[in-house]
N, C-alpha and C positions, 0 to 999 in steps of 0.2 A: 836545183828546184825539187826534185825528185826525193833527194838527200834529208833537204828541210821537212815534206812532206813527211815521212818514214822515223823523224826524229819527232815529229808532232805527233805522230799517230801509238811513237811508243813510249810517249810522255802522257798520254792521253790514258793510254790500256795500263802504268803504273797507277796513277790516278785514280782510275776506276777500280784499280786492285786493292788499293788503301783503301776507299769508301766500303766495300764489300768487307774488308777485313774487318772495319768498325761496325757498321750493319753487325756480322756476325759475334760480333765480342759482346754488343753489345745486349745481343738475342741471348746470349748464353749465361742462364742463373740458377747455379749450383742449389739452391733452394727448390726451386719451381725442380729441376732434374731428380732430387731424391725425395721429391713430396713431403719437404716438412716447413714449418716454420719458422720465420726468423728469430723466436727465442726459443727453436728445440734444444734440449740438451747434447751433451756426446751419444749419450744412451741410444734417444733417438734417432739421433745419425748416424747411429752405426748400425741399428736394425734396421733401418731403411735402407742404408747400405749394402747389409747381405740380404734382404729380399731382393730385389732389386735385380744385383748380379748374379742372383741365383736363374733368374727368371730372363734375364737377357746373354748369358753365357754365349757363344756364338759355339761353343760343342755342345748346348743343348737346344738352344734355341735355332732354327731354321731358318727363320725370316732374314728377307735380303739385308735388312738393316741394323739386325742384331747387334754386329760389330760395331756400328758408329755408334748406336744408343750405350753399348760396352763401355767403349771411350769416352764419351759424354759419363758415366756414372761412376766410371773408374776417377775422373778427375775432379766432376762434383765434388765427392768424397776426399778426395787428396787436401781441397782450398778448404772443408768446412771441419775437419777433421782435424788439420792443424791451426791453433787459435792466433797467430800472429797473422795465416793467410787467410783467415776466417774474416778477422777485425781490419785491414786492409780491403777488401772486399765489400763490406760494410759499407766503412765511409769514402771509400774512393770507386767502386765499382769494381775494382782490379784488384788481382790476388796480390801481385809486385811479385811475382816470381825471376826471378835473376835465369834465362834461360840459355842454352847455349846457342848457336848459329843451328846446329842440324835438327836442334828440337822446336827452333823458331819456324823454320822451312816445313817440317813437321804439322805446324798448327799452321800455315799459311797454306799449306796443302789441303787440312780436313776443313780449315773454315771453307775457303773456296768452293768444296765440294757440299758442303755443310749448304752452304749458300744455295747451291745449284740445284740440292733438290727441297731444300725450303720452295724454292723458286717454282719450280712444276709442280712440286707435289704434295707440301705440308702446307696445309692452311694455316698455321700458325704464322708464317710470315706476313699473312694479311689479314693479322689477328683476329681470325675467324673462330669462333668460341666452339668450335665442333672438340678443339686438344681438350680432352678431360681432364689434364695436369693445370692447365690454364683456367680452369674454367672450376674444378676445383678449389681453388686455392682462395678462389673468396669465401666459399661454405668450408673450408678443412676445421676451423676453427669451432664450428660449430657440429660435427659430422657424429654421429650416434651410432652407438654399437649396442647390441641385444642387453647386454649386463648391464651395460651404464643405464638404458633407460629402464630397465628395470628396477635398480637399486640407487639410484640417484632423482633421475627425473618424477617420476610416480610418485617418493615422498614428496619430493620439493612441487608438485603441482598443489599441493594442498597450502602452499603459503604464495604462490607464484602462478599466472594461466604461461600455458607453453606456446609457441606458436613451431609447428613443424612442417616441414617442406619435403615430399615426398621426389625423387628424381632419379634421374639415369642418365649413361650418354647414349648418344643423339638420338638427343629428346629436342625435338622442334619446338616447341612448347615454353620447354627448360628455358631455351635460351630466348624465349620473346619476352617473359615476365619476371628474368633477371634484374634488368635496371629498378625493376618498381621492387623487387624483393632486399633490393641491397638496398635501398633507400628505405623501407617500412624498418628493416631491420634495426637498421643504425635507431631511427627515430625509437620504436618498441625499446630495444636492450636499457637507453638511456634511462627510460621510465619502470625498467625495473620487471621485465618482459623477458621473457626463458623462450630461446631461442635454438631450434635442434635442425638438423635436416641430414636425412638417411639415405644412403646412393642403396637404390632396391636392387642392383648388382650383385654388390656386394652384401648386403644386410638384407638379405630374403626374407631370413626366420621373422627379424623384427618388421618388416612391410607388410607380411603376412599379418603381423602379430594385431598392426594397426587397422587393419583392412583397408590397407590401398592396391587397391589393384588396376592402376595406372597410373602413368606419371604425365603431367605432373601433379602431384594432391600436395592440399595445404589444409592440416585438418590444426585443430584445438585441444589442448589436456590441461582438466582445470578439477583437481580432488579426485585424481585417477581417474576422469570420465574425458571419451574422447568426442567431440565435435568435427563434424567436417567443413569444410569453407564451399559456400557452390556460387558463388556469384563470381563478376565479372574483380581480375586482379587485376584491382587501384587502389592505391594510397587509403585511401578516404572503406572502401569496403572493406578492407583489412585492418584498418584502426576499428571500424564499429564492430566487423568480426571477433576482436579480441576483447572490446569493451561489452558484448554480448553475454560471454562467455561468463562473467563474475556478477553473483548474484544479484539480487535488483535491491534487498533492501540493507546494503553495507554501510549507507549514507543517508542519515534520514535530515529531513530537508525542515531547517529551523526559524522561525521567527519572533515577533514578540509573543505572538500567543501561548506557544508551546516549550520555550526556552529553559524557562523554570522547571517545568514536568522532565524536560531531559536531562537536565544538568541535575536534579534531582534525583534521577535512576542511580547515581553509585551507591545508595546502599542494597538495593535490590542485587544490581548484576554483581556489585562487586567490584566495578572497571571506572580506572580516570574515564573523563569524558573528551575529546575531543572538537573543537569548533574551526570551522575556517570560514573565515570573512574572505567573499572576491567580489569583483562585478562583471565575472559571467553568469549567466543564467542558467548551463549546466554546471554539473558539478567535472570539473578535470579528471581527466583519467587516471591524470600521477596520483593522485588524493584518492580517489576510486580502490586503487593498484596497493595503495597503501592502507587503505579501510583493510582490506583484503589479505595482506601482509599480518592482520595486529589484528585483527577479527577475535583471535580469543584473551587479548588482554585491553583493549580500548575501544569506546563505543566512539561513533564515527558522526558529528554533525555537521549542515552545511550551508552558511548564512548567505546569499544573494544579496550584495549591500546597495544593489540599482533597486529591488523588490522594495513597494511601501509595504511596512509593517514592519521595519528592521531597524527604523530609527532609534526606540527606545538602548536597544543592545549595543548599536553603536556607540551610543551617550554614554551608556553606564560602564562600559568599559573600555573607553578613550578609545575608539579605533581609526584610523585613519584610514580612510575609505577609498583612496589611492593607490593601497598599496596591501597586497595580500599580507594578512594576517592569521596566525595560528595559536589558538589557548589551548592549555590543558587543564581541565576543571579538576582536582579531587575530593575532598571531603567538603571544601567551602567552595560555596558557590558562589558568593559573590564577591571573590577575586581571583583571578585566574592563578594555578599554581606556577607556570611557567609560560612565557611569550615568547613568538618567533617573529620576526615582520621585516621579508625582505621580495624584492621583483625578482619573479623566474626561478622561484626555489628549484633548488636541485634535488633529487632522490636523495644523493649522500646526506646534505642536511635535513632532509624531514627524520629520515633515519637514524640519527644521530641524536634528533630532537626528541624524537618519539622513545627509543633506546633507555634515556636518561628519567623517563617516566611512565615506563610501563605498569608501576604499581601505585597503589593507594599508598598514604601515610603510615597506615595501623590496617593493613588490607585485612579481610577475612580469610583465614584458610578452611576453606569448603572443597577440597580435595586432597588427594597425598602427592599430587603432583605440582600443585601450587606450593603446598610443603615443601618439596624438596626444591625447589626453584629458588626462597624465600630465606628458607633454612638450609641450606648447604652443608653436607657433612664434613666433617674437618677432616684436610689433608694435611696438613702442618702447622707447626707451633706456629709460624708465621700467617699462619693462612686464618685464623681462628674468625670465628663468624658466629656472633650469640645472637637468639631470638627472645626476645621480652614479650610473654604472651600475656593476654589478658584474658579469662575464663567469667567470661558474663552472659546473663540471661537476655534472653532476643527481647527488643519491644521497639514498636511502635514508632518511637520517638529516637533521638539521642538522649541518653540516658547521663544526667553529673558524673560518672564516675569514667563515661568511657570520654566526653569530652575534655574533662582534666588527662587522661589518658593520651587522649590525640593533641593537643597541646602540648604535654612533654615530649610527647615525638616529633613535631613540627619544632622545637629548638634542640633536636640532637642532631648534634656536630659528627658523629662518630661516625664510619665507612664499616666498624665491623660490629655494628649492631644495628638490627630490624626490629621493628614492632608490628607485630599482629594481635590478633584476637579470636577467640573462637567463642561460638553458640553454644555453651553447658546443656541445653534442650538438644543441640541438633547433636551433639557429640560428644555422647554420655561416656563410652570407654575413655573417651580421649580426655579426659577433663577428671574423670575420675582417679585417673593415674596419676594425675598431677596435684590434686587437691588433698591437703593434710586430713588424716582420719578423724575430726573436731565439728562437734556440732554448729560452733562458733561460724563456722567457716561455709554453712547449708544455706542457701539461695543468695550470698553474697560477690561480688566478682572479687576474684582472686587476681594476684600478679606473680608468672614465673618468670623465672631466666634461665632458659637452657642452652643447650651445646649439644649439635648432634655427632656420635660417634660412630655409626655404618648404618647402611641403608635399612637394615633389620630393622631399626624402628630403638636403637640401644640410645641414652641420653644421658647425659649427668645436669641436673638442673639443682635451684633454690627456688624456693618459695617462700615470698612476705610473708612474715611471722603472722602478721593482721589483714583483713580483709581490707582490700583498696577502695577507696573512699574517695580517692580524689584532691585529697587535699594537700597543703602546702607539705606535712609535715610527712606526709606518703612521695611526696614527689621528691622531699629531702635525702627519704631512704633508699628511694630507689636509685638515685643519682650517686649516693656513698657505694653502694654495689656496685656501682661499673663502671667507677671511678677505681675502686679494690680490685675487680677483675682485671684490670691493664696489668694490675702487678702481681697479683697470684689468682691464677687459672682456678685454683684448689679451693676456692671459696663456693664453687660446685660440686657440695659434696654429696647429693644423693641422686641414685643412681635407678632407672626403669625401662622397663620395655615398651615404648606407646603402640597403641594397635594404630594399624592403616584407617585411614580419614575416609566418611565416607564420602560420595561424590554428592552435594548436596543442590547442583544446578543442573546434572545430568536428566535428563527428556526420560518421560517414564517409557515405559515398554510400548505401549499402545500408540504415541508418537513418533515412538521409534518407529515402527510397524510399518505406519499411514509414511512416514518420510519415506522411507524405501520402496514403498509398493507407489506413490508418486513419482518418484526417479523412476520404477521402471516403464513404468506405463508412457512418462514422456522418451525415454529412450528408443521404446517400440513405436510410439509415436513420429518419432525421429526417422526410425528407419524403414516405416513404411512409405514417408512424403520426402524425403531427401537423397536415400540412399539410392545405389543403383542396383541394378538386375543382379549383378554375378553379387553383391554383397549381401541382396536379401535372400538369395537361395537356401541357406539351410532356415531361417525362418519359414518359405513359402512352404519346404521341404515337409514341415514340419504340420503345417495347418493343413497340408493336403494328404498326409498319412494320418492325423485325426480324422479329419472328414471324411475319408474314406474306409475308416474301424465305423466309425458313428454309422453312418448311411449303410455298409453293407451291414452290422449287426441289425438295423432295422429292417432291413428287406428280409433278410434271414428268417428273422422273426415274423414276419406277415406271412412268410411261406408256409414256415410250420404252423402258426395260428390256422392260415386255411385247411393246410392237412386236417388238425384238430376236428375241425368242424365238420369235414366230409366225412371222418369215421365214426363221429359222435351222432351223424343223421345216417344210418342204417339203410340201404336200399326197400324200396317196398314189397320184393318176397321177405323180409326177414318181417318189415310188419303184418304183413300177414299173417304167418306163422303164429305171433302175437297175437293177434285177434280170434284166429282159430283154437287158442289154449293150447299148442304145442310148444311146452316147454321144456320138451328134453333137450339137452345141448349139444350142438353142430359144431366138431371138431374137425377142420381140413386142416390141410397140407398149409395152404396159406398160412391162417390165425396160427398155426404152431411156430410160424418160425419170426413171426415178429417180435420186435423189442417192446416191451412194455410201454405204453405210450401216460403222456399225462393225462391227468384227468381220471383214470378207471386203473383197475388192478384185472390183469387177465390171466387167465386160467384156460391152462394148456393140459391136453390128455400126455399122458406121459406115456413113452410107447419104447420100443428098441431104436426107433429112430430118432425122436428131440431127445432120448438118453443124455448124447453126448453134449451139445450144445446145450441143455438148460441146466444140467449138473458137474460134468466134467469139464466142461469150457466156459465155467462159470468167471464173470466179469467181477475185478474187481472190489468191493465196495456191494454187489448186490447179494441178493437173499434168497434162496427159493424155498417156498414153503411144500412136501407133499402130502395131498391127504388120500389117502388107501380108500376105499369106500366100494360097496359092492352094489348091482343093481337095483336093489328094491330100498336102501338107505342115499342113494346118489342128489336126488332133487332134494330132499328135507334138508339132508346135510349141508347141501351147497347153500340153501337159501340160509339158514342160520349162518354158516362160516360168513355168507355175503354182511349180512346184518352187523356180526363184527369187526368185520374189516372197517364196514363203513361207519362207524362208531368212533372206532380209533384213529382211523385218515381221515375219514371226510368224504372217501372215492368210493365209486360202487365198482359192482366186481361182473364183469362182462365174459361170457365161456361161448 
């Protein structure tokens, strides 16, 4: 009985040493061990590799545990390093390493013990989010470092708002508003939402940089300006936080009244027009996210098809009110140039949609950077990309010559040619260069066709013998040129330097000005109702070292005003004196050694003793005048010198 019991009991403790064994095989992932990703390269895994063991060396490291973290990253590195135990690993969880008996005994030894102080002493056994390794590895993907968001993020916030997460370990915090941050996240990235978050541990300089000065912070970067998040983290406050963030009028809100007026703007801004038909009442965010995206090439409008007054649009351009729809207007307004109409669009396809019409037909270039976007300089005989410009005068209306113009552009088939047009009034250099030295040729629109050859502004074009008219027989000729250019380049044969375009929809100075000085005023605004204490300091720093120049130079000045005053009223032995007609002058020890005061010019006996101080220890910048005078010329003289002084200053002369 005894026997059985003893046989049970060590059938029981193998049992229990198998479950432990899987437990621990199971815990253990060479990934999560050398902090990288499951599509790091070698590269990666090998720098991770020797930080690592540099930093857990058991002859440099001290910690009781060094050694087993040793072993853990020495092996890591063994399965991820070589790619057959890498790809096993993968799809089966296990390296499949062929091992012997003693190296089996080996791993049955360090699991066990592996085990045993998971067991006491590592929270990660009861996946307690305190391991930073664990707990990282959901933000790794996202993890910023001082140059990246310097030279990455800051541009890319001007097409994209950022949403970042300030953190550290054990952060209490961190770990309460994880679940709602990995759920915002996933939902934001999908729509097109730039996602960062900085361990302030590690990346001081840039925590500093942002001004978080605690964790956890979840602030905003939207056109290089940062926002901070202060409300309560859910879902729903963190979606209107990021929808806050991007300007208010990206989308302007369309009906039958105004439809025409907007779809009408592309010859003013210059930009296809955008519409989207839904039957929400606000406007979506991904749409918002995307106005915002394309801001400086397509205007952004947004039809409510449950709203009365939206019938008319729906009619006139068949839309089915079911199902979100999206037009691109450009030159003609009333037929859409391109339709999208699907449930649930995705980022990728608005993207995609938008991409393929970011420009007009026969767009304006009113820049040199729409230029070069348009007209592309040539990198190869394969690559060749001609622009057919049209040089006409601005008016009012659509002019016959530029509509037969944008008509032959709306039937060209060709991928390497574009059609523009420029203003002859707005871009005199630029039209002049291209227009033949022919009277023939003066207030009529011209057609060229060039090829740009470097960014210098160098070009080989032709130009219409005859001024473009419009007509069949211009549309004949223009059509045999580039139909000829497929087969000889060389039919470009003259040659110029065009000067840079000027910016012709760029905000004058004064708007510039008032924009800037509004940003800043709402930023101080910002930071005096939102921010906290330790972040308004050198602001506070600041207006309480003003106020305290301000305030003491006034008290200053009231002190010495009064002075003024009691020297300027004389005590009443000196009036006296006056009254009795003695006006010979009273030189003491005092009046000699005072600094000249305002108001009066005064006049000191010059003696062996003010010698040195009014002549030899003379100040600076001042002047001393001596006048010699004997006693019986002393008062005449002095009242005349008086008389001139005060003539010339303004100041009387007190002795």
């Amino acid at each position: 009985m005894e026997v059985r019991k003893l046989s049970i009991s060590w059938q029981f403790l193998i049992v229990l040493v198998l479950i432990l064994q899987i437990l621990s095989a199971l815990d253990f992932d060479p990934y999560r061990v050398l902090g990288v990703s499951r599509t790091a390269s070698q590269a990666d895994i090998k720098k991770a590799y020797k930080k690592l063991a540099r930093e857990w060396h058991p002859d440099k490291n001290k910690d009781p545990g060094a050694e087993d973290k040793f072993i853990q990253i020495s092996k890591a590195y063994e399965i991820l390093s070589n790619e057959e135990k890498r790809s096993n690993y993968d799809q089966y969880g296990d390296a499949g390493e062929n091992q012997g008996y003693q190296k089996q005994q080996q791993q049955r030894e360090y699991r066990f013990r592996h085990f045993h102080e998971n067991f006491y002493f590592d929270e990660s056994f009861f996946h307690f989010p305190f391991n930073s390794e664990r707990r990282d590895s959901i933000d790794e993907k996202y993890l910023l470092h001082f140059s990246h968001y310097v030279n990455e993020v800051v541009p890319d916030s001007f097409k994209k708002p950022y949403l970042i997460k300030i953190t550290s370990d054990w952060c209490f915090s961190c770990i309460h508003i994880e679940p709602v941050w990995k759920e915002v996240v996933q939902e934001l990235e999908e729509l097109g939402v730039g996602i960062g978050v900085v361990h302030a541990g590690y990346e001081r300089r840039l925590a500093h940089h942002l001004g978080a000065h605690s964790t956890p912070s979840i602030l905003g970067i939207i056109n290089g300006k940062i926002s901070f998040f202060h409300n309560a983290v859910v879902r729903e406050n963190l979606r209107q936080f990021v929808e806050s963030l991007l300007p208010g009028n990206l989308v302007e809100k369309v009906t039958n009244k105004n439809y025409v007026r907007f779809l009408s703007g592309w010859q003013q801004e210059n930009k296809p027009h955008v519409l989207l038909f839904d039957q929400t009442p606000i406007v979506p965010l991904l749409y918002k996210l995307t106005a915002f995206a394309y801001k400086d090439y397509l205007t952004f409008g947004y039809v409510y098809v449950g709203l009365r007054g939206t019938e008319e649009m729906t009619r006139r351009y068949n839309i089915n009110v079911y199902t979100p729809t999206l037009l691109i207007f450009k030159e003609h307004i009333n037929k859409p140039a391109d339709v999208i109409q699907a449930r649930g669009m995705k980022k990728q396809i608005i993207d995609d949609f938008i991409a393929q019409n970011k420009y007009l037909l026969a767009a304006r270039l009113t820049s040199q950077k729409l230029f070069h976007e348009l007209c592309p300089v040539k990198r190869s005989h394969r690559q060749r990309k001609y622009c057919v410009v049209l040089l006409t005068a601005e008016t009012a209306k659509l002019s016959k010559p530029f509509e037969a113009f944008l008509s032959f552009a709306l039937a060209n088939t060709q991928d390497t040619v574009r059609f523009v047009h420029v203003y002859s009034n707005r871009q005199q250099e630029f039209a002049d260069t291209l227009l033949p030295a022919s009277e023939a040729f003066q207030g009529k629109s011209v057609v060229s066709i060039l090829e740009r050859r470097n960014t210098a502004g160098r070009v080989v074009y032709k130009t219409l013998e005859d001024p473009w008219t419009g007509s069949e027989s211009d549309k004949f000729i223009l059509l045999g040129y580039l139909d000829q250019l497929r087969k000889d380049p060389a039919l470009l044969s003259s040659e110029a330097v065009l000067p840079d375009l000027t910016d012709e929809l760029a905000p004058l100075f004064l708007l510039r000005w008032f924009y800037s000085a509004s940003d800043y005023i709402s930023d101080c605004w910002d930071s005096i109702f939102h921010n906290n204490w330790r972040e308004m300091m050198p602001l506070l720093s600041l207006i309480f070292s003003a106020l305290f120049i301000l305030f003491g130079t006034v008290i200053v000045q009231a002190f010495s005003d009064s002075n003024d005053e009691r020297e300027s009223n004389p005590p009443d032995k000196e009036e006296a004196q006056e009254k009795t007609g003695k006006t010979e002058p009273s030189f003491t020890k005092e009046n000699s050694s005072k600094i000249p005061k305002k108001g009066f010019v005064e006049v000191t006996e010059l003696t062996d003793v003010t010698y040195t101080s009014n002549l030899v220890r003379l100040r600076p910048g001042h002047m001393n005048v001596v006048l010699i005078l004997s006693n019986s010329t002393k008062n005449s003289l002095l009242q005349k010198f008086a008389l001139e002084v005060y003539t010339f200053t303004g100041k009387i002369i007190r002795w």
